[in-house]
N, C-alpha and C positions, 0 to 999 in steps of 0.2 A: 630687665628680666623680672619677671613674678616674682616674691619668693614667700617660702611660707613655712610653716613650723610643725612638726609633727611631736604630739606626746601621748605619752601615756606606758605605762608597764604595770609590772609585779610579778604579773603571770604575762602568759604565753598571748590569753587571747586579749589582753590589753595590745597586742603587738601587731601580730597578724594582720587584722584589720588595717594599719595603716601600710604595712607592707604593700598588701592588695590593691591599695591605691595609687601605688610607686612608677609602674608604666604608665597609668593616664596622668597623673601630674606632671611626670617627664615628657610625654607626648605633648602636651597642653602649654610645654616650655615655663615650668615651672623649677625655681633653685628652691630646693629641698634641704631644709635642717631638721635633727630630729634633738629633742631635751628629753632623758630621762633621768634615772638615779646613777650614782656612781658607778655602780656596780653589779645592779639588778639585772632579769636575764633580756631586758631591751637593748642595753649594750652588747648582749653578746649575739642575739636578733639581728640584729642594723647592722654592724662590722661586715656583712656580706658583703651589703650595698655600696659603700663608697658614697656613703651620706654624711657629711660632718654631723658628729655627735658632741653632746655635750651636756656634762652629770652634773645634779644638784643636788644639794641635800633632802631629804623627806621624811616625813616621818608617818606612824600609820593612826585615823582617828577608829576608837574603840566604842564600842557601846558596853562596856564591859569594863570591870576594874584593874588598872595593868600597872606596875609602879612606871612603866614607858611615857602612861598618858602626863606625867610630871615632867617629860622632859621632849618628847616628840613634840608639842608643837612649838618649842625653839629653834627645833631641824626645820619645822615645819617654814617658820620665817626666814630664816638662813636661805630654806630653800629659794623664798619669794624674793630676797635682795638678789642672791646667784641670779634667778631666774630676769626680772629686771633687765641688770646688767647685761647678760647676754642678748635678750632680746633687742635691747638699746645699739649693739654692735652688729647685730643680723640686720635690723628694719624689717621686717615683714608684713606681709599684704596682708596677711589670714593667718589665723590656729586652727589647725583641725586637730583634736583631742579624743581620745578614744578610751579616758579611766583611768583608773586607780591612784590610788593617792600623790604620786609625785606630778599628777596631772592640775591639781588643784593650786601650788605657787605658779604652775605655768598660767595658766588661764586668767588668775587675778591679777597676775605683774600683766599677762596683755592686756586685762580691761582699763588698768589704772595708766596703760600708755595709748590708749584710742585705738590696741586691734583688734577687730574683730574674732569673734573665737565661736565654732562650728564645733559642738560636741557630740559625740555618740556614745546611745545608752544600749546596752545592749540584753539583757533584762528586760523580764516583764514588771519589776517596778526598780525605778533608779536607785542603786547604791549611794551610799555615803557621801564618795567622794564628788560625783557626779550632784549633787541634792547641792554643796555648797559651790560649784559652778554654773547650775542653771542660770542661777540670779542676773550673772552677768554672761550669758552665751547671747550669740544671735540664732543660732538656730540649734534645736535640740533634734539629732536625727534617732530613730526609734525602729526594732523588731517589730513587737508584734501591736496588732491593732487597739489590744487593753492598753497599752500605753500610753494611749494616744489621751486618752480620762485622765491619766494623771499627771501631766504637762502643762504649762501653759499654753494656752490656743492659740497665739498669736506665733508661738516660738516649734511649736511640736510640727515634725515633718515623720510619714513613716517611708521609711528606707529600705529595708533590711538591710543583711551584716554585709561589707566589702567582703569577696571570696577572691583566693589568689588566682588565677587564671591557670597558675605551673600547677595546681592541684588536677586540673583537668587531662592535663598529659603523660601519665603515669603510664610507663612500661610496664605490661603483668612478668612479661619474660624475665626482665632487668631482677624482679623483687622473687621470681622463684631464684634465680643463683644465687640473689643476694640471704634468702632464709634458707636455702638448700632442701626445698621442698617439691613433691612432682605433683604433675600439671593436672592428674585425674582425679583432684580429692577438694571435696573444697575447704575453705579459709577463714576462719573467724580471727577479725582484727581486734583487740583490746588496747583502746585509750584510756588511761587514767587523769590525764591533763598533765600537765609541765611538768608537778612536784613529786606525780603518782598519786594512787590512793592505795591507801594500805587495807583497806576492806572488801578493793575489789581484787587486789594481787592476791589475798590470804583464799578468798573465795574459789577466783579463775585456777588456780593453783592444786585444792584442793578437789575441782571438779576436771583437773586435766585425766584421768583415768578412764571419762567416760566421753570425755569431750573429743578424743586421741581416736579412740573408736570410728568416728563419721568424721570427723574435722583435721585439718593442720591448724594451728595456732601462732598468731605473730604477737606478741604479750609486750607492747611498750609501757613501763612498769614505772617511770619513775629514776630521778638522779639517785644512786646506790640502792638502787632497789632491785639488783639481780638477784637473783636466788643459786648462786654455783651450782648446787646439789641438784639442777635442774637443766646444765648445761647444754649434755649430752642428749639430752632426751630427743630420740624420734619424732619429728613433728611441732615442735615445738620450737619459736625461736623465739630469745628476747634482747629488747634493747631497753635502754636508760631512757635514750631524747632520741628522736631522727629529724633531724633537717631536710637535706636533699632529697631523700630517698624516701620520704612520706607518701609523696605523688604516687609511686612506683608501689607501696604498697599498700595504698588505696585502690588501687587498680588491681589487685591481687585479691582482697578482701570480697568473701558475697556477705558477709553477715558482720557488725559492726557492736561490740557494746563500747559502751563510753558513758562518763559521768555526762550533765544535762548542762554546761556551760552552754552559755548562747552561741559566740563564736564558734563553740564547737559543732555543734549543733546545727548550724546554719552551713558548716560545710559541709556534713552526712547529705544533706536537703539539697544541695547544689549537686554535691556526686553521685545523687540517685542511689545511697547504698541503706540498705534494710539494715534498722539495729535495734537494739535492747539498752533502753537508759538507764542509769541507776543514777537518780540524781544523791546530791551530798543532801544526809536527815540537816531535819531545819535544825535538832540541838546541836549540828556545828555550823550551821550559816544561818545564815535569812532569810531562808526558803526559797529563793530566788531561781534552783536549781529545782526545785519542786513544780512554781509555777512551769518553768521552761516546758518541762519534758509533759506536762499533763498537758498544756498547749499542744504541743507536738502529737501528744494521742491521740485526742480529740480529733485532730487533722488528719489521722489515718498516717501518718510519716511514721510512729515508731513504737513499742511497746514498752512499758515502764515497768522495773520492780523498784520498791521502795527499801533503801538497803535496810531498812530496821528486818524486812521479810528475806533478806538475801541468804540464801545457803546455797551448797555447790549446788545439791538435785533440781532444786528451782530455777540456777540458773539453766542446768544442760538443758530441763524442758522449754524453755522460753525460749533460746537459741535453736533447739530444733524446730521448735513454732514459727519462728521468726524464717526460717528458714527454707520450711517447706511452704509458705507463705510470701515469698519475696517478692513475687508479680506484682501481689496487692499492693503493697507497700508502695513500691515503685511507680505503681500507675497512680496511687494517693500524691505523690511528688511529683510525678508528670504537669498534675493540676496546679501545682502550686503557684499564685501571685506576687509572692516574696522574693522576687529575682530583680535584677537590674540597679541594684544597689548603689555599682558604682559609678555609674551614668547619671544616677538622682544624685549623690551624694558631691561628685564633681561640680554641678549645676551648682550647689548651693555653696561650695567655695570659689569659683568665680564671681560668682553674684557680688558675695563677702567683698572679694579681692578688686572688683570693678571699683566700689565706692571708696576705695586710697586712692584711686587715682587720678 
């Protein structure tokens, strides 16, 4: 039997993506292991599946002064022996990798043991972690078409992002009892991504008065980031995280905001759902979530505010824009060439996986 190694975490959309791949590898007859951190939320991701896991140390690289950067890249190496060793006990055909930093001992212990490693960037330009794995990947798979510049040509494949398939089968019925909402009003979904964002819960929160008005509201907010004082409220529901039940209430949502992760991003564009991005400002990231969603404009898929301009009134009008406008939007994504991900992306670890044997 095949087998092959799945990494990558920190966040959510480090994960998803290889999730997504999970029926065609298993149909393909593929033994599937997955490496991430001890503890991270890729462990608690993959425990659905019935996939041996298995944690290693990591640590995070900074571009910034941290008294951490003194001792994370000794996790970092711990990481890379852990990693090694277990890989030495798997044998596998192929890596497929999909980020963030516990991704980086994995990928260098495969190169320094002869396996091939198939990475995906998901970004319009590659993160950190991703930048010290190139060197040694065999194939770098890639969103959107700028990426393709800044790759090596010999290595650069465009992909787009693996999307779950169970995203496509959402019950609206299931997700109105599950919010306790009726069936004649529509529904504005709020993602903030895994950890939340606290700029867009402070915002959506404070424009619920007028938003309550035309909309039901489903607010996934973030781990502790319920607002109690907000429980009861008519129309409104919130959770922490949703697993299962994401499908079900994508299927429930006409109008989408959500921060401008790619992952993320690339599932709005798959589900056909109309949104409003707020990417995270570059003075907390690397504007990576800037390019995303101006990409996405550009293409007619989505409407961007920039949260330095975010306030509640800005957002109700932009939601309601977005809203009485949804056709457009839709029929912008109808066109879209960005599909078939994981048909490409399969291809290219078989390929990998031919040349072990």
């Amino acid at each position: 039997m095949k087998k092959i190694v799945l990494t990558g975490g920190g966040t959510a959309g480090h994960v998803t993506p290889n999730i997504a791949l999970l029926p065609s590898l298993k149909e393909a007859g593929y033994d599937v292991h997955y490496i991430g951190s001890y503890d991270g939320i890729e462990k608690r991701l993959i425990e659905d599946y019935e996939i041996p896991y298995y944690g290693i140390s990591t640590g995070k690289f900074r571009r910034y002064f941290d008294l951490k950067n003194f001792t994370d890249p000794l996790r970092v190496l711990k990481g890379y022996s852990e990693a090694r060793k277990i890989l030495k006990q798997i044998c596998p055909d192929v890596i497929f990798s999909k980020g963030g930093f516990v991704s980086v001992p994995v990928v260098r212990a495969a190169h320094s043991l002869g396996i091939p490693c198939i990475i995906h960037e998901s970004d319009m330009t590659p993160g950190l972690a991703n930048k010290l794995c190139i060197p040694v990947a065999e194939k770098v798979c890639c969103n959107f078409p700028e990426t393709l510049q800044l790759l090596p040509a010999e290595k650069a494949v465009l992909t787009g992002s693996p999307i779950r398939a169970e995203l496509r089968q959402g019950n609206r019925i299931a997700a109105l009892d599950l919010c306790g909402f009726t069936a004649n009003k529509p529904v504005v979904m709020v993602i903030g991504g895994s950890l939340g964002a606290a700029a867009i819960n402070k915002t959506v929160r404070e424009a619920l008065p007028k938003l309550l008005e035309d909309f039901q509201v489903i607010h996934i907010c973030g781990k502790e980031k319920i607002d109690n004082l907000l429980l009861n409220v008519p129309g409104y529901k919130q959770f922490e995280y949703v697993k299962a039940e994401l499908k079900d209430l994508f299927a429930l949502a006409d109008v989408v905001i959500s921060r401008a992760g790619a992952n993320a991003i690339c599932e709005l564009l798959a589900l056909r759902k109309p949104n409003v991005l707020i990417p995270l400002s570059a003075k907390s990231s690397r504007g990576d979530q800037i390019l995303n969603a101006r990409s996405f404009e550009a293409q007619g898929f989505s409407l961007v505010i920039d949260e330095d301009d975010l306030v509640d009134s800005i957002l109700v009008e932009k939601v309601h824009e977005v809203y009485f406008s949804r056709q457009m939007y839709m029929n912008a994504m109808d066109k879209s060439n960005q599909l078939g991900s994981i048909q490409a992306i399969m291809k290219l670890i078989d390929d990998a996986a031919a040349k072990q044997l």
